[in-house]
N, C-alpha and C positions, 0 to 999 in steps of 0.2 A: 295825136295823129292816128295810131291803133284803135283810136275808141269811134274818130267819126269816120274813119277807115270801114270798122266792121259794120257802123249804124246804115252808111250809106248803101254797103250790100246787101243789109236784112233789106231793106227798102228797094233795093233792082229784083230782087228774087219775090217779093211781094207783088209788087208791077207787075213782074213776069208770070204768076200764078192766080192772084186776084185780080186783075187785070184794071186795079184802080188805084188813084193816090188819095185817099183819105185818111190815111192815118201817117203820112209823114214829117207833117210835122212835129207830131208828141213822140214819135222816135227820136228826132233831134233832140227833142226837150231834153228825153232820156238821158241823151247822150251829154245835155249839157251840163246836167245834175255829175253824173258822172266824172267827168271831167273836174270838177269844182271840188270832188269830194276826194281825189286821188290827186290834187295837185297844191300846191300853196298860193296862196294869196289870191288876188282877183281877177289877173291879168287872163290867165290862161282861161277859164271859165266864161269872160265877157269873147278871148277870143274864138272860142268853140260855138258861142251862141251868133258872133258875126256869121264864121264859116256855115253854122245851120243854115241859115237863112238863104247864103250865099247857094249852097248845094239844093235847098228845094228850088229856088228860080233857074237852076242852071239846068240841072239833071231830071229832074220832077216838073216842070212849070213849059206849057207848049207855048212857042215853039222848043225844044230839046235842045239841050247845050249851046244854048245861045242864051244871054243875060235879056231881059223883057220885065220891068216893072212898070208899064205905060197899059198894060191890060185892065180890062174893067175889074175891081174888085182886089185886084192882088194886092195894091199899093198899102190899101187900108190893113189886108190880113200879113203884110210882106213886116209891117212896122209893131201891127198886135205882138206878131210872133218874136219879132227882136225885142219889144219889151215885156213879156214874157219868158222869155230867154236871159235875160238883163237882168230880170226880177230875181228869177232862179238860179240863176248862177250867184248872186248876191248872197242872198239866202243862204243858199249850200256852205257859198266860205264862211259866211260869217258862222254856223253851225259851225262847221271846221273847227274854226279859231277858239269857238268856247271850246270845243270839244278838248282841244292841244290846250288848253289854260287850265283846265280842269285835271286834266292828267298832270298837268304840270306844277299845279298846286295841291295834286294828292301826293305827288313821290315825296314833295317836299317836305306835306307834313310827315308823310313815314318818316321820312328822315330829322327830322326836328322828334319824333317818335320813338327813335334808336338811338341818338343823341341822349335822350333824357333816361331811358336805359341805362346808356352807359353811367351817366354821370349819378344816377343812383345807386351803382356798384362802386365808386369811388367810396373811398374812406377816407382821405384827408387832401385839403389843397392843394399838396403839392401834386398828385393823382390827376385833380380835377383839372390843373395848369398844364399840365401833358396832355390830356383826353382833349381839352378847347385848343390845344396851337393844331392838333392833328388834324380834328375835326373840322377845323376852319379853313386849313390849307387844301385837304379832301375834296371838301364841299362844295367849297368856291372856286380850285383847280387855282389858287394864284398862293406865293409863297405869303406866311403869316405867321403873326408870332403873338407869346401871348405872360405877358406881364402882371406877377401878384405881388401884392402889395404884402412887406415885409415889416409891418409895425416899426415906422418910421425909418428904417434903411432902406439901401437899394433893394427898389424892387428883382424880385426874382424871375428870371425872364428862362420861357420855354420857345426852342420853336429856331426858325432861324429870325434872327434880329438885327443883323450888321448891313446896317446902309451903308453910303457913299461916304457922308461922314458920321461917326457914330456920337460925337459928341452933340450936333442938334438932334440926331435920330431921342439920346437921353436927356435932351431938355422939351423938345416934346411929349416924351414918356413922364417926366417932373409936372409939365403943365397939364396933362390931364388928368393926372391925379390930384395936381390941388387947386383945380377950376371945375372941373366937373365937365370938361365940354370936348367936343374934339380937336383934332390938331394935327399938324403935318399935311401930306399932299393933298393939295386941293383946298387945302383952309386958310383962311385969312393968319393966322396962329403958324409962322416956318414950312410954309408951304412949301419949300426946297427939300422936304424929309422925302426918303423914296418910300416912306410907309405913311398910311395913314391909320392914327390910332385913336381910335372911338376908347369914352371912359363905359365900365361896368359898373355901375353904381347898384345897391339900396338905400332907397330916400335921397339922401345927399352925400352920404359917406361909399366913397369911391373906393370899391373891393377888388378892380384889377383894370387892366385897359390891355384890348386886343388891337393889333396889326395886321395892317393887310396891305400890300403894293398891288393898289388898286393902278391897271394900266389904262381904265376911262370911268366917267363917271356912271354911279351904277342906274339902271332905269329903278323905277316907281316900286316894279314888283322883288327886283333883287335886293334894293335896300330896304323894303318891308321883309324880304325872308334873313337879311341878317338880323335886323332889330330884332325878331324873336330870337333869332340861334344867340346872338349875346343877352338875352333877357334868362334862357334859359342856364347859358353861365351864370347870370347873377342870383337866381334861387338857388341853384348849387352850391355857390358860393355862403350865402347866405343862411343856405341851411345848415351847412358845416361848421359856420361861426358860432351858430346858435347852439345846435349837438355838442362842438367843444363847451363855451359858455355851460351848457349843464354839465357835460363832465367834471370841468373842473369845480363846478359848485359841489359837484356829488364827493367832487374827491376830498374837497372843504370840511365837509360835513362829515366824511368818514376819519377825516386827520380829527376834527373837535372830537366824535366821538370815542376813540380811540383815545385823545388826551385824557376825557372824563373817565373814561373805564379804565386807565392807567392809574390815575389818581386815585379812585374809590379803591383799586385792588393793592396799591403802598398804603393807606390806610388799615388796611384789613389785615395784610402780610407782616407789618410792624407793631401792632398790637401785641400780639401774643408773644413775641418776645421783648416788647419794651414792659409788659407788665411780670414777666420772670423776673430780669434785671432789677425792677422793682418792688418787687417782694424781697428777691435774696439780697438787697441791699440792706432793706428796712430791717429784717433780721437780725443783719451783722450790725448795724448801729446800732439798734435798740435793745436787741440781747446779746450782744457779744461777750458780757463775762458770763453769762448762763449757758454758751453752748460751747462742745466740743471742739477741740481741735481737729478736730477729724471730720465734724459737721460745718466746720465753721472753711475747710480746706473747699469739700464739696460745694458750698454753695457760690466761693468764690471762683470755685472751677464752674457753674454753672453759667457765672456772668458773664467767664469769658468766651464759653462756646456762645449762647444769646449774642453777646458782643460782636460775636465772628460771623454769627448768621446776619445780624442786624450790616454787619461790614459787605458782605459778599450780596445782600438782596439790594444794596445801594448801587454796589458793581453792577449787577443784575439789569438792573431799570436802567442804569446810564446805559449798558451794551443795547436797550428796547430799544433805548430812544435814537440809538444809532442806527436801528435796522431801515433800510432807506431798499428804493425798487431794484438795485443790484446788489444788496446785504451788504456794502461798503463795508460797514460799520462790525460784521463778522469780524472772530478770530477765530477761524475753523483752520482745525489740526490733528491729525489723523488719533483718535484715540481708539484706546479699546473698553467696546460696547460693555463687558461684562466691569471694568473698573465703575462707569460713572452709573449704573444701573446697581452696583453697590452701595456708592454714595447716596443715591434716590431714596434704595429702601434703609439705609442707616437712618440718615434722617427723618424718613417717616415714620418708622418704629420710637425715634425716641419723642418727636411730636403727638405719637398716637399708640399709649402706650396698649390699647386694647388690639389694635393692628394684628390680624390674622394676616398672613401672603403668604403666594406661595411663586417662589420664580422660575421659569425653568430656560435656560440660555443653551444658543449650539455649543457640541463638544468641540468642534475647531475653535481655533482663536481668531477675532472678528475685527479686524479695525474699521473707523467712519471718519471720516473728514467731517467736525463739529466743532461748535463752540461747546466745550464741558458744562458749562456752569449755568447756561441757557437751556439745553436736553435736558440737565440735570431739574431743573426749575419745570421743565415739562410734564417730566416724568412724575413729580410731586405733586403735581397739581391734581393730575390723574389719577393717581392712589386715593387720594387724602378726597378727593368728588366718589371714588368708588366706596371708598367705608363708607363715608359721610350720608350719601345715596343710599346705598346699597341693603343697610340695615340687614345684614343676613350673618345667619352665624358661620355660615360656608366663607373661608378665605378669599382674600382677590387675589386672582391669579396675575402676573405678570410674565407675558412669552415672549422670548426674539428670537427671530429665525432669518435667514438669506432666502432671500426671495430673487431671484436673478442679478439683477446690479442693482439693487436695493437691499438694505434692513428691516425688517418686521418687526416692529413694537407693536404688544397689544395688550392693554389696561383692564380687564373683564371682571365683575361681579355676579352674583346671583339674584339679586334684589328685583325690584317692581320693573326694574329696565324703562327704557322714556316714554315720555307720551309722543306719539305719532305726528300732532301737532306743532311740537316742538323742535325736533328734527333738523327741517329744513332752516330753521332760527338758531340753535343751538350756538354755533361760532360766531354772531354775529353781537353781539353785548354781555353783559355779567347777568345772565339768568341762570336761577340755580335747573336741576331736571326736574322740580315740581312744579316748574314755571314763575318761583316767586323772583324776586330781586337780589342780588347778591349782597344787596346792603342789609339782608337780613339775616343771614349767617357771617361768621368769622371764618379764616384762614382757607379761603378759596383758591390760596398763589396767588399766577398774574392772571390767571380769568382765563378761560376756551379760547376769548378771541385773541387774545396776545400769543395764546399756543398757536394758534393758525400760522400766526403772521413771524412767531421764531419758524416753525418745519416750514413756509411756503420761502422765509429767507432763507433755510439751507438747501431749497431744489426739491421737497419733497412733499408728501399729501398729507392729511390728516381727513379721519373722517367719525361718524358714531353709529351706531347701529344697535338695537335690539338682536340679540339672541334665539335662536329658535326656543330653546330649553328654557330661557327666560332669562333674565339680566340685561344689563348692557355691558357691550365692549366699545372704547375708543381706540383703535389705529393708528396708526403714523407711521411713515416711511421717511426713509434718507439715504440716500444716494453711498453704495460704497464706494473707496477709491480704487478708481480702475482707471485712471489719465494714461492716457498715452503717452506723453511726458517724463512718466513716472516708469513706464515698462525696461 
């Protein structure tokens, strides 16, 4: 009404100044475009183009404010002009309407856009079953819910879920996961559900099924904008299947590895004392009236220590193969750091009797929450790669110090220190620091990587490093006890 309100007065004030009507009718036009373009649908548009027509015969067309379409010429321009008017106002909406569909299908994709977003910050199913019941009830403004499939139990339902009655609402959640189709309201399939639950499939195997209490049926363009929003659940879905699937292959792989390099490193750790045992046997059998009592005391005191290492590195490997992702399999108990760092270099010195060290431990008294006989085995490992490495006639020094709520172990030599390349590899298999194989030397202990995985089950780091001055040092932390528990 404002628009042929104001058109009809540019048009008096026109008259009244130009003293002629030759341009009133494509002011209506104007007006009719107008109208068509600030209103909805078609109705208002065809009715602005009546009223044009209406106000040039009435107001504009002599005689003056009296209706006269019986004049020579007007009838023909009175009908141009209303289908011209007719035309354009058609025109205009229908522009309109793309234009409203176009908006209406770009927010969407945004949002199909931010959706996919999200669901590539997700990190496991259960994430993604949260992120799809929100998004769907969001989106679509009606309540929804959103069911993952549980490897063969009940599925796990996010969202709100409780129909009328819940027991068909769960046997149509049952049937679209083992048909593949949809089911509940509006489907031939317990159409009495207040929800209706589309499946999320890849290929044929059904990876969750979404809910929605749909309150009519949706038109052409809102059931094309869920199929994608559930389509993009099911790549979510489906990529998370896959990402697990290689994890656990990787994790496969790291359990065989880890078996292998256990294996090759009791190979290696039990030689050297099953061929002592074997010598100081064949001795006492073979020359036992030719040697001494006194040699003959020794060497049978030798078999027993061999005996006892051979007993305790069995201990050893069972406690390995116990270390699981929460160190279950630990017996950690508060020791003191300078007792088993005793034991370490006892036994190294008498392993290696060329063994230069040198120790040096805090003056306080230190206790650690450990398993002794595991550190112990660490620490040996570490000496016995730092000689072995090291080739220097400079001692290996061994330090522990308090480093805030940790212990500082640090293993250090003067030798060639490692190659550069090697580094980021080092705890990952039985390589020796020249990069050969560990199958080519003897008495490696349990290997680098088995050290990793005793200090990463006691809560602490390990790592290797080159030296400025030259050498290399290995590190390792462990946690002191400081429980609150314990205060």
């Amino acid at each position: 009404i404002w628009i042929l309100f104001s058109c009809t007065a540019v048009n008096f004030l026109m008259v009244q100044t130009a003293g002629h009507t030759q341009n009133i009718s494509e002011l209506y036009l104007l007006s009719v475009l107008l109208i068509s373009l600030s209103t909805s649908g078609y109705f208002w548009g065809l009715l602005g183009a009546a009223a044009g027509v209406v106000g040039t015969n009435y107001f504009f067309t002599y005689p003056y404010y009296t209706f006269n379409f019986s004049l020579q010429g007007y009838p023909v321009t009175f009908l141009c002009m209303s289908l011209v008017a007719g035309i354009s106002s058609t025109l205009a909406a229908g522009i309109k309407e793309q234009r409203n569909l176009s908006q209406s299908r770009e927010e969407k994709t945004q949002q199909l856009n931010r959706v996919a977003q999200q669901l590539l910050g997700a990190q496991t199913a259960e994430q993604i079953g949260e992120l799809a019941a929100r998004c769907l009830s969001d989106l679509l403004q009606l309540p929804a819910c959103f069911y993952l499939s549980a490897d063969g139990q009940a599925p796990i339902v996010y969202g709100a879920g409780n129909g009328v009655c819940q027991k068909l609402e769960d046997a149509a959640v049952r049937t679209v996961f083992s048909c593949n189709r949809p089911a509940g309201r509006g489907c031939d399939l317990y159409g009495g559900c207040a929800y209706r639950y589309f499946p999320i499939s890849s290929g044929q195997r059904v990876l969750a099924a979404a809910g929605i209490q749909l309150q009519e049926e949706p038109d052409e363009e809102s059931h094309e904008f869920l199929q994608l929003l559930l389509s993009q659940f099911a790549m979510a879905l489906e990529r998370q299947r896959l990402s697990d699937e290689r994890h656990q292959m990787a994790v496969e792989k790291q359990k065989e590895q880890t078996r292998g390099n256990l294996l090759r490193a009791i190979s290696h750790d039990l030689r050297t004392p099953l061929t002592g045992i074997l010598g100081a046997s064949s001795a006492i059998l073979e020359n036992g009236e030719r040697i001494s009592s006194q040699a003959r005391q020794q060497l049978i005191q030798d078999i027993r220590e061999d005996a006892d290492w051979l007993l305790r590195m069995v201990e050893n490997v069972l406690s390995v193969t116990r270390i699981g992702p929460q160190a279950s399999g630990l017996r950690k108990v508060p020791e003191a750091v300078e007792e088993v760092i005793a034991q370490a270099v006892n036994r190294c010195r008498k392993r290696l009797p060329g063994l230069s060290l040198t120790v040096r431990v805090p003056e306080e008294f230190v206790m650690a929450p450990m398993d002794s006989t595991l550190i112990e085995q660490v620490l040996i490992n570490l000496i016995e790669n730092a000689y072995k490495y090291g080739r220097s006639a400079q001692p290996v020094e061994v330090t522990v110090c308090t480093a805030g709520e940790n212990v500082r172990f640090v293993v250090q030599d003067h030798g060639p220190g490692i190659a550069p390349e090697l580094l980021p590899v080092l705890f990952e298999g039985f390589l020796g620091r020249d990069g050969q194989s560990a199958d080519s030397s003897r008495g490696l202990g349990i290997g680098l990587s088995i050290c990793r995985s005793i200090i990463t089950a006691h809560g602490g780091t390990i790592q290797a490093e080159n030296r400025p001055g030259g050498g290399a040092q290995f590190v390792f932390t462990l946690p002191l006890e400081e429980e609150a528990s314990d205060a």
